[in-house]
KEKOL-762088 format. One record per residue (C-alpha): chain; residue number from 0; x, y negated, z negated; residue in one letter. Coordinates in Angstrom, 3 decimals. Example, Ala and Ser with C-alpha at 12.3 -4.5 7.8 and 13.67 -1.06 7.14 Angstrom:
! residues 2
["A", 0, [12.300, 4.500, -7.800], "a"]
["A", 1, [13.670, 1.060, -7.140], "s"]
END
This chain:
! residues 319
["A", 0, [-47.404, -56.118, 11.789], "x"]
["A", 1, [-50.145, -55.391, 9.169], "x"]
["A", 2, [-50.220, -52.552, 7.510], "x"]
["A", 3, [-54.141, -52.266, 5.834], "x"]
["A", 4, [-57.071, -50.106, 6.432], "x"]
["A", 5, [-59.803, -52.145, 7.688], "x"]
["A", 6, [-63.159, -52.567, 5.329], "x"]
["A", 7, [-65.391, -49.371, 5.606], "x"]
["A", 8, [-62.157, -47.426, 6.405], "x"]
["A", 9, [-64.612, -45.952, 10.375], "x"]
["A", 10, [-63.127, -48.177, 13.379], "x"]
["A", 11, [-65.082, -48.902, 16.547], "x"]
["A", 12, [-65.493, -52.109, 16.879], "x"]
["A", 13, [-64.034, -54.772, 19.093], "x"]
["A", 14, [-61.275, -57.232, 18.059], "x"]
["A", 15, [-60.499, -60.340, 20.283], "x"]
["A", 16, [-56.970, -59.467, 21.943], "x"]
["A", 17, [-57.434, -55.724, 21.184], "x"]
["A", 18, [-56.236, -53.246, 18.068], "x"]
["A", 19, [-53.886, -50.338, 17.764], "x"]
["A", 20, [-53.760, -48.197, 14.907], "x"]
["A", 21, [-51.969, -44.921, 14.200], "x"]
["A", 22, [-52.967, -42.778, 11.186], "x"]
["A", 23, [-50.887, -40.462, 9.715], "x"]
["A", 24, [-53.088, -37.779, 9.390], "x"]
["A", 25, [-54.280, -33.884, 10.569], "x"]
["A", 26, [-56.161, -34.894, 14.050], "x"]
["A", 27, [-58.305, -31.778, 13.065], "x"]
["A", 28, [-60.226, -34.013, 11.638], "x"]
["A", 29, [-60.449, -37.828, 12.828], "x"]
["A", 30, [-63.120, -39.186, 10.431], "x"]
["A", 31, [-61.840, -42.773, 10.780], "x"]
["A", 32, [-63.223, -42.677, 14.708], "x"]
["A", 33, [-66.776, -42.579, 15.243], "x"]
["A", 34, [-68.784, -40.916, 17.314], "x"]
["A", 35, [-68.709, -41.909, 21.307], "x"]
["A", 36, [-65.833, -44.376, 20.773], "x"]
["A", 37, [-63.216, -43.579, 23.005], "x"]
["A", 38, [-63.242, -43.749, 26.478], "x"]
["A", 39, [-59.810, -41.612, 27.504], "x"]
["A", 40, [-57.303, -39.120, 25.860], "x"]
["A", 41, [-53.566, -38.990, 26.609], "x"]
["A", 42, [-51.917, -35.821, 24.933], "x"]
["A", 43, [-49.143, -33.476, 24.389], "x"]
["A", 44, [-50.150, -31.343, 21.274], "x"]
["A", 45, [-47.457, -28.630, 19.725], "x"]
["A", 46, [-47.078, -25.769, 21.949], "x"]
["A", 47, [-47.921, -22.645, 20.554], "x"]
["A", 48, [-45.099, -19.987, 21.059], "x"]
["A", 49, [-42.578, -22.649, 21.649], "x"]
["A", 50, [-39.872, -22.199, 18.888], "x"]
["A", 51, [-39.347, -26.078, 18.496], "x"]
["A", 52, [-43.232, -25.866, 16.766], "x"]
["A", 53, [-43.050, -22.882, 15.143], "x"]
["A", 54, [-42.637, -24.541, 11.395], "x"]
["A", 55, [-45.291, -26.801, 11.830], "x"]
["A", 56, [-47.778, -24.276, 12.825], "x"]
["A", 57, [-46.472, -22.425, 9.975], "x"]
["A", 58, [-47.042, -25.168, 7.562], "x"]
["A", 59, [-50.665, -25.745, 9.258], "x"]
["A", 60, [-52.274, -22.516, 8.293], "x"]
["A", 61, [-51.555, -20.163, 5.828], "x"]
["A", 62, [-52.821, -17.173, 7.867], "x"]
["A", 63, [-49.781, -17.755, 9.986], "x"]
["A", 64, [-47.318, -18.115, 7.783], "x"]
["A", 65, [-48.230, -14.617, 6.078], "x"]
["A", 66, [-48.600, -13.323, 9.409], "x"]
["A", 67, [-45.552, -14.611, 10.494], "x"]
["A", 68, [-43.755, -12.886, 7.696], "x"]
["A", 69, [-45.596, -9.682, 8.607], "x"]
["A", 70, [-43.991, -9.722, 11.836], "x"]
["A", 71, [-40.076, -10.562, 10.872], "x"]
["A", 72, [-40.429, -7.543, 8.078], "x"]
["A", 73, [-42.236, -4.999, 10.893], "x"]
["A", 74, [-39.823, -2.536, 12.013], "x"]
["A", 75, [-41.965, -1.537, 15.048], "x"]
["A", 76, [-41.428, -3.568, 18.243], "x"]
["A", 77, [-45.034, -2.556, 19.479], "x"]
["A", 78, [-46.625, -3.509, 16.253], "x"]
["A", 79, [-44.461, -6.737, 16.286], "x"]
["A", 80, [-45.377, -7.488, 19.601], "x"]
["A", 81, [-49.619, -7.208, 18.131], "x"]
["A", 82, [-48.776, -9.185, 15.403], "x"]
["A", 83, [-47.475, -12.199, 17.419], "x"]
["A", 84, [-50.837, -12.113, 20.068], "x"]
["A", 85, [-52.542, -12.723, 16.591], "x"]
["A", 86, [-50.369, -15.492, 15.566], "x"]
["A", 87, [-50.931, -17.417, 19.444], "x"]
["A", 88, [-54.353, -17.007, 18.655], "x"]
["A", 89, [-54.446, -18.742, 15.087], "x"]
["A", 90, [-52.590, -21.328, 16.799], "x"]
["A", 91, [-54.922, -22.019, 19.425], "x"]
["A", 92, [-58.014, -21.711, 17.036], "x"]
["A", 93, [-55.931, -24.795, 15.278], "x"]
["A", 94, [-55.837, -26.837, 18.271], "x"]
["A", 95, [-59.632, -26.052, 19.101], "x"]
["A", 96, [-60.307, -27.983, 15.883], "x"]
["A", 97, [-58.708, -30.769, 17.481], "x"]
["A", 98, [-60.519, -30.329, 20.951], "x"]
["A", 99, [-63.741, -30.404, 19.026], "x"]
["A", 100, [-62.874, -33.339, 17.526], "x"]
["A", 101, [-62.064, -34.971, 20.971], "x"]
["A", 102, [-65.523, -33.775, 22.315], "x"]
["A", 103, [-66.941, -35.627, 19.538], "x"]
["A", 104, [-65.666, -38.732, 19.974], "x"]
["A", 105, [-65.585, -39.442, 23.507], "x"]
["A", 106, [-68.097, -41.543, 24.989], "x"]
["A", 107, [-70.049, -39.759, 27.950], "x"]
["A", 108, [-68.291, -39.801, 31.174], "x"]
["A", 109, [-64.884, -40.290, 29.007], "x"]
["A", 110, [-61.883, -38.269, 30.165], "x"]
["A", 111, [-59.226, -36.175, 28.425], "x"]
["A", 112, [-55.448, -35.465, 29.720], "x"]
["A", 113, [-53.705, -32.973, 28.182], "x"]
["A", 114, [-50.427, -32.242, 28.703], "x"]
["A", 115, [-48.808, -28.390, 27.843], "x"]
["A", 116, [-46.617, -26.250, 28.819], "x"]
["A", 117, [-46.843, -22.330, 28.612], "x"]
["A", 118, [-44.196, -20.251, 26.772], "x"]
["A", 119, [-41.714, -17.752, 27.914], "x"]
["A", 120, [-40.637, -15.929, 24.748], "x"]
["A", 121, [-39.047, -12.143, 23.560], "x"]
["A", 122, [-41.089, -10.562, 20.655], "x"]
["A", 123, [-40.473, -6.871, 19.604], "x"]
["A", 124, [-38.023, -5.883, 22.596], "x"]
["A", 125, [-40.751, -7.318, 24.758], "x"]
["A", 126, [-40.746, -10.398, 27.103], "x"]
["A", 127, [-43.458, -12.211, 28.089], "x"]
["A", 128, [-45.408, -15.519, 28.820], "x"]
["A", 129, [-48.149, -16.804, 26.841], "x"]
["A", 130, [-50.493, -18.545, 28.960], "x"]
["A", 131, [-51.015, -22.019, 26.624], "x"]
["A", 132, [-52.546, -23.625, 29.225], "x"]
["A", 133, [-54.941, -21.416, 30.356], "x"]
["A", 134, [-56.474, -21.118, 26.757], "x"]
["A", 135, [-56.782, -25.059, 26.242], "x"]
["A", 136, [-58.693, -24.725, 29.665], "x"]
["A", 137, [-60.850, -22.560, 28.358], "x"]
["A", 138, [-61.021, -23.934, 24.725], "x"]
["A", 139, [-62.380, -26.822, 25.990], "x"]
["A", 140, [-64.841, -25.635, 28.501], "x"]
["A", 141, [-66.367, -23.685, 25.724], "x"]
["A", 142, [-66.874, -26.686, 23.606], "x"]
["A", 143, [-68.460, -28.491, 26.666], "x"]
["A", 144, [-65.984, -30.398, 28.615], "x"]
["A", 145, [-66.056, -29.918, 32.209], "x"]
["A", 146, [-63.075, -28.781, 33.534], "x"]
["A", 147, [-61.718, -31.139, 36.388], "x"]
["A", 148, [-58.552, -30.444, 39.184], "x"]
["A", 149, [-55.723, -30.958, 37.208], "x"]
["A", 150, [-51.929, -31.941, 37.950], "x"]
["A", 151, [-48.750, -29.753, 37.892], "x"]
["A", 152, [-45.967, -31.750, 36.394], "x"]
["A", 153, [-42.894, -30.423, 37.895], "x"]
["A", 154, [-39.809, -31.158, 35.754], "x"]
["A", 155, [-36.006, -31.167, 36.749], "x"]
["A", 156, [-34.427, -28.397, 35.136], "x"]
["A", 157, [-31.215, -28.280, 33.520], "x"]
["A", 158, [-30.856, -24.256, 34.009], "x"]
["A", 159, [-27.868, -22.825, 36.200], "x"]
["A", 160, [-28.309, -22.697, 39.754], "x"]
["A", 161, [-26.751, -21.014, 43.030], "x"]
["A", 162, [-25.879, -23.253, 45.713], "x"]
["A", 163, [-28.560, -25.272, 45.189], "x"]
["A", 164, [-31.607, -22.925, 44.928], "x"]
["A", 165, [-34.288, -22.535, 41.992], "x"]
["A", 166, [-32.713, -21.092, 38.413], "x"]
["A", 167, [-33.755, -17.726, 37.519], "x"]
["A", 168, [-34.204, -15.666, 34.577], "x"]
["A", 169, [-32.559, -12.056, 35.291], "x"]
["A", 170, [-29.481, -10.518, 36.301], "x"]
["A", 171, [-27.638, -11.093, 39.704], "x"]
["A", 172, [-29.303, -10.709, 42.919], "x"]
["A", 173, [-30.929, -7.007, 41.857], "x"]
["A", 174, [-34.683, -6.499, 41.290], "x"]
["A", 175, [-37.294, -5.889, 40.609], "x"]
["A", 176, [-36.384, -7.104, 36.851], "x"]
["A", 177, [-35.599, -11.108, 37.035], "x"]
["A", 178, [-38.410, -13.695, 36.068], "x"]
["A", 179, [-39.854, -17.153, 37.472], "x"]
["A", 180, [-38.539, -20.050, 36.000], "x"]
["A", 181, [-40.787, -22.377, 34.214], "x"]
["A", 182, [-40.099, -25.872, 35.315], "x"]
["A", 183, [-43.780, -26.981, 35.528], "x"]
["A", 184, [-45.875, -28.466, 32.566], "x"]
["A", 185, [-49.580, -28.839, 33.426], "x"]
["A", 186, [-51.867, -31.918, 32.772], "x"]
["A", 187, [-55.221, -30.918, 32.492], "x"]
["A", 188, [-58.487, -33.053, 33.200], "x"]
["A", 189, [-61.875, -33.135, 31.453], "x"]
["A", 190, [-64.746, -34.857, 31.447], "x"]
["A", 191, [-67.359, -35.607, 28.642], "x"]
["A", 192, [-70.783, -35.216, 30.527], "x"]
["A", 193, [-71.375, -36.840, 33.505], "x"]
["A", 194, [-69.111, -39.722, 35.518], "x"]
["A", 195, [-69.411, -42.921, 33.587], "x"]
["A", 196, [-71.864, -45.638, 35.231], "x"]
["A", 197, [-70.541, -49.325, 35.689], "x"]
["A", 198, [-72.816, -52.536, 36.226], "x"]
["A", 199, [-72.250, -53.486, 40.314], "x"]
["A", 200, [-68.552, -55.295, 40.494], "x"]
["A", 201, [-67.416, -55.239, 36.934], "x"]
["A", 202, [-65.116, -57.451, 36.612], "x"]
["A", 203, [-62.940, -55.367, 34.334], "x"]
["A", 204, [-62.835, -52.791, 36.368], "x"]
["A", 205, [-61.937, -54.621, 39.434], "x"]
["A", 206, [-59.381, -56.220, 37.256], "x"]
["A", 207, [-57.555, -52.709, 36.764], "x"]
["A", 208, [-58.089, -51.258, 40.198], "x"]
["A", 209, [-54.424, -49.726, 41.257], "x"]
["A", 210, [-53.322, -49.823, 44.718], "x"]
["A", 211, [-53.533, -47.590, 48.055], "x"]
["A", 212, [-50.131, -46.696, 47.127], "x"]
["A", 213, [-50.039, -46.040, 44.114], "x"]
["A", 214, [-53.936, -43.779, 44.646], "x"]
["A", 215, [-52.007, -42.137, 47.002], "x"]
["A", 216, [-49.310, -41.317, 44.848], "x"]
["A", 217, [-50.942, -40.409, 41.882], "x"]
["A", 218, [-53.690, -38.254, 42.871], "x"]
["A", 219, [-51.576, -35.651, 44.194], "x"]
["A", 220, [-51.727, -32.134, 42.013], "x"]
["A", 221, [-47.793, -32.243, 42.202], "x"]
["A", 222, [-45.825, -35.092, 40.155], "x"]
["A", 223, [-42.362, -35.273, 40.136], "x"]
["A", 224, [-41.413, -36.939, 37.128], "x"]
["A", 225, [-38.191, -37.013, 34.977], "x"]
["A", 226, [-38.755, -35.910, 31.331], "x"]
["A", 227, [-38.002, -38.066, 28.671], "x"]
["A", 228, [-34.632, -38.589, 26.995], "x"]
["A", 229, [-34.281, -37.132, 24.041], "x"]
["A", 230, [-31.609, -38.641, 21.263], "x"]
["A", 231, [-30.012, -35.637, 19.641], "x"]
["A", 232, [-31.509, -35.998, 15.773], "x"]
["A", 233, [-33.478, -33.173, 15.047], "x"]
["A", 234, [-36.325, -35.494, 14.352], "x"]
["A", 235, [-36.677, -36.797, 18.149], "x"]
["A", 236, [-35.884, -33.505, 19.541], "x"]
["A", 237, [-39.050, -31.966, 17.622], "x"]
["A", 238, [-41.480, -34.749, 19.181], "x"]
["A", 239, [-40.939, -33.736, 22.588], "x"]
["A", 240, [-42.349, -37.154, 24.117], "x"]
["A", 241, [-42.980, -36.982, 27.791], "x"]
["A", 242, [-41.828, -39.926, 29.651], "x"]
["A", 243, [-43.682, -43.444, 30.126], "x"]
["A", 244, [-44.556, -42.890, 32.997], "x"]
["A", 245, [-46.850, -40.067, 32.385], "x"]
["A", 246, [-49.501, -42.073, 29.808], "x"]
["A", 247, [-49.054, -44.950, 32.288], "x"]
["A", 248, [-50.126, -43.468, 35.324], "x"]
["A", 249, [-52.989, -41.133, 33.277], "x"]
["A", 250, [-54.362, -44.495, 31.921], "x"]
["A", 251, [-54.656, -46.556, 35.115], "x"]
["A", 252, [-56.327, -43.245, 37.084], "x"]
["A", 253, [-58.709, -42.826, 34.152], "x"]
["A", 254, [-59.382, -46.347, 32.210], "x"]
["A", 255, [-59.867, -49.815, 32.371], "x"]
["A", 256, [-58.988, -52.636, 31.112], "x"]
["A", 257, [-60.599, -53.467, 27.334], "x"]
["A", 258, [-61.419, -48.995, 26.873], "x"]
["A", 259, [-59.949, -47.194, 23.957], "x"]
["A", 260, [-57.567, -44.818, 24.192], "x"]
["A", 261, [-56.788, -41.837, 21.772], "x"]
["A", 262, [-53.963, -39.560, 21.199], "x"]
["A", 263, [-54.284, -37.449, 18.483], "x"]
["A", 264, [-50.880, -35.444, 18.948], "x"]
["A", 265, [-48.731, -39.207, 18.731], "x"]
["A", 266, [-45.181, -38.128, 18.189], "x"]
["A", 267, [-42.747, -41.192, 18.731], "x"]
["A", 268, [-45.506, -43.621, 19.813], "x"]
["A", 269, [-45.372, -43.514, 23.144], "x"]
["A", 270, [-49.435, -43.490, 24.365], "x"]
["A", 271, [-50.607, -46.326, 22.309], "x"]
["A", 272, [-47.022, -48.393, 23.454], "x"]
["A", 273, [-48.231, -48.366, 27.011], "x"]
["A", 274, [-51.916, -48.870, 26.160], "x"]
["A", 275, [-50.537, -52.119, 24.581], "x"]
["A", 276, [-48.730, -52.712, 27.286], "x"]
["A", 277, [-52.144, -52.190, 29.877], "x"]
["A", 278, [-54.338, -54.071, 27.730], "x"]
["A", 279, [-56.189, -51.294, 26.273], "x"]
["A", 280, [-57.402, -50.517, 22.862], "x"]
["A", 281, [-55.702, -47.466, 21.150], "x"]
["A", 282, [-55.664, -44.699, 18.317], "x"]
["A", 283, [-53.312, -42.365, 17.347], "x"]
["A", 284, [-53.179, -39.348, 15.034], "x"]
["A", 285, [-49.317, -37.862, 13.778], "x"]
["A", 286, [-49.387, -35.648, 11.058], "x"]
["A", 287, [-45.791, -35.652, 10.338], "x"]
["A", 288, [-45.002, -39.407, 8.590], "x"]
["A", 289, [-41.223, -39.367, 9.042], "x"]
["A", 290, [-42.065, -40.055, 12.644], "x"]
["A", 291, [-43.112, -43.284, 11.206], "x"]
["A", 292, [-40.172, -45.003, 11.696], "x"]
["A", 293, [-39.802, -44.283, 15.233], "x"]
["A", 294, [-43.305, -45.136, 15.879], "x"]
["A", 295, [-42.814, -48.517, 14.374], "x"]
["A", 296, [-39.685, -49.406, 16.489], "x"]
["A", 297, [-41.187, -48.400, 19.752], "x"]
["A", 298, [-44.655, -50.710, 19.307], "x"]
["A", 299, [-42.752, -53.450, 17.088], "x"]
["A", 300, [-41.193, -54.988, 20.181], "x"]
["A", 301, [-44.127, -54.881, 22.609], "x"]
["A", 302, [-46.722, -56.568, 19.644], "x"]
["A", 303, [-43.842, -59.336, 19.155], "x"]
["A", 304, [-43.613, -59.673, 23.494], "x"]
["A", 305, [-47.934, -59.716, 23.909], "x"]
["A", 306, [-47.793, -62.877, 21.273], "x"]
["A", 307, [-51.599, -62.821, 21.423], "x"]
["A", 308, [-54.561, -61.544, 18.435], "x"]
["A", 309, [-53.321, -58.090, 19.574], "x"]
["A", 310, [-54.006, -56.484, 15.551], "x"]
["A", 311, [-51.682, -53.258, 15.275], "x"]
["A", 312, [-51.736, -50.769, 12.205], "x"]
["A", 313, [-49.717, -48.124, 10.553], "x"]
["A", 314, [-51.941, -46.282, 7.835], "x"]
["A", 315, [-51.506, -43.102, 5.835], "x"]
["A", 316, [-54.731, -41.466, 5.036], "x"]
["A", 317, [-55.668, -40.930, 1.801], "x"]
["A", 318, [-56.621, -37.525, 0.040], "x"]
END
């Protein structure tokens, strides 16, 4: 596995029997990609609200980190309650920078899959949910994506249940006080401009068609798919990966053979595994190296199994 940064330090270029490389690095700003270079994005960023990424939005931006302080030292619940609608949006403007950055480097007609979940969380005596997908939707339609149908993602949950029906958040059987459980994620769809434009019978893309099946399957707003197992070190329970099966599908609906694919939130590794595994090019962006590891034992095995001019990559950006 080389570990090098290619001459002129900007990829976009072709190399027989594909390239993968994952920069550590803030995906706020992907310099090393040019312009109109990628033709998909498969994503999970951080969610904002979620207490499992509250440090690293911390550590992001100093605005909320001081705000954050502001809040645990506020005796008043209202005023604690304002403080933390301020924080969600710092952490969205964060994310935008990211978005922007996708916008950027997407080719026209290129898609972008985003996985998120919203939050249900208690600040100053008040509970409530913070919408995270509904501002990424919006996020990126201001930036110029065009928002397309997107797909519920409807996870098991592990919550208590009785006799078989849905959890709940609440007490007994009285209302009007209990809440909805949140056991969907959402996956939402963009497009760069308008649909891309293939030469008649491409052989590429004919060569990744999918199935009536499977079209059948996977173009349905509702998936059913279990999440991910997650080892119990804190390290893999902060990356959050979604299963396999997610990227997999999400780059057969929306790519073909020879594209590249980004993800700019990489966690463990799991995006540009399968794209190695479909015979797609890749990128990915992780800001946090110790994941490094972990990203190097997931691809390690599939580069070894291709035994082909596949050329993978591990860099650290410099200052």
């Amino acid at each position: 596995m080389e570990c090098r940064l290619p001459s002129g330090g900007v990829w976009g270029e072709a190399v027989l029997g594909g390239w993968h490389r994952v920069i550590f690095g803030d995906s706020r700003s992907m310099r090393e990609v040019k312009d109109g270079s990628v033709h998909l994005v498969v994503t999970s960023p951080p969610y904002p609200m979620i207490e499992l990424w509250d440090k690293q939005f911390r550590a992001l931006d100093k605005r909320i980190d001081a705000l954050w302080v502001q809040m645990e030292d506020e005796r008043d619940e209202w005023e604690r309650a304002c403080i933390a609608s301020r924080i969600y949006d710092l952490m969205h403007e964060n994310l935008a920078k990211t978005w922007g950055e996708v916008y950027r480097v997407l080719v026209d007609g290129g898609i972008a899959c985003i996985n998120v979940g919203d939050a249900l969380r208690s600040v100053g005596g008040i509970f409530q949910l913070f919408p995270n997908h509904a501002r990424i939707l919006e996020e990126c339609r201001r930036i110029g994506l065009t928002a397309l149908p997107y797909i519920l993602w409807k996870k098991p949950t592990t919550k208590p249940k009785y006799k078989g029906k849905g959890a709940f958040l609440g007490s007994g059987f009285l209302p009007p006080n209990a809440y909805i459980t949140l056991d969907c994620e959402y996956i939402l769809i963009f497009r760069k401009g308008r649909p891309r434009e293939f030469s008649p019978r491409d052989p590429l893309r004919y060569a990744s068609r999918y199935s009536k099946e499977e079209r059948d399957t996977w173009f349905t707003q509702i998936w059913e798919i279990r999440g991910a197992r997650q080892a119990l070190t804190e390290l893999e329970r902060r990356a959050a990966a979604f299963p396999e099966e997610i990227p997999r599908r999400l780059i057969r609906m929306f790519s073909i053979i020879g594209d590249t694919v980004l993800d700019p939130f990489l966690g463990t590794g799991t995006t540009v595994k399968v794209a190695m595994e479909l015979k797609r090019n890749s990128i990915g962006y992780e800001i946090d190296e110790s994941f490094k590891p972990v990203v190097e034992s997931k691809i390690r095995p599939v580069h070894r199994r291709l035994q082909d001019s596949t050329k993978v990559e591990l860099l650290r950006r410099g200052l």
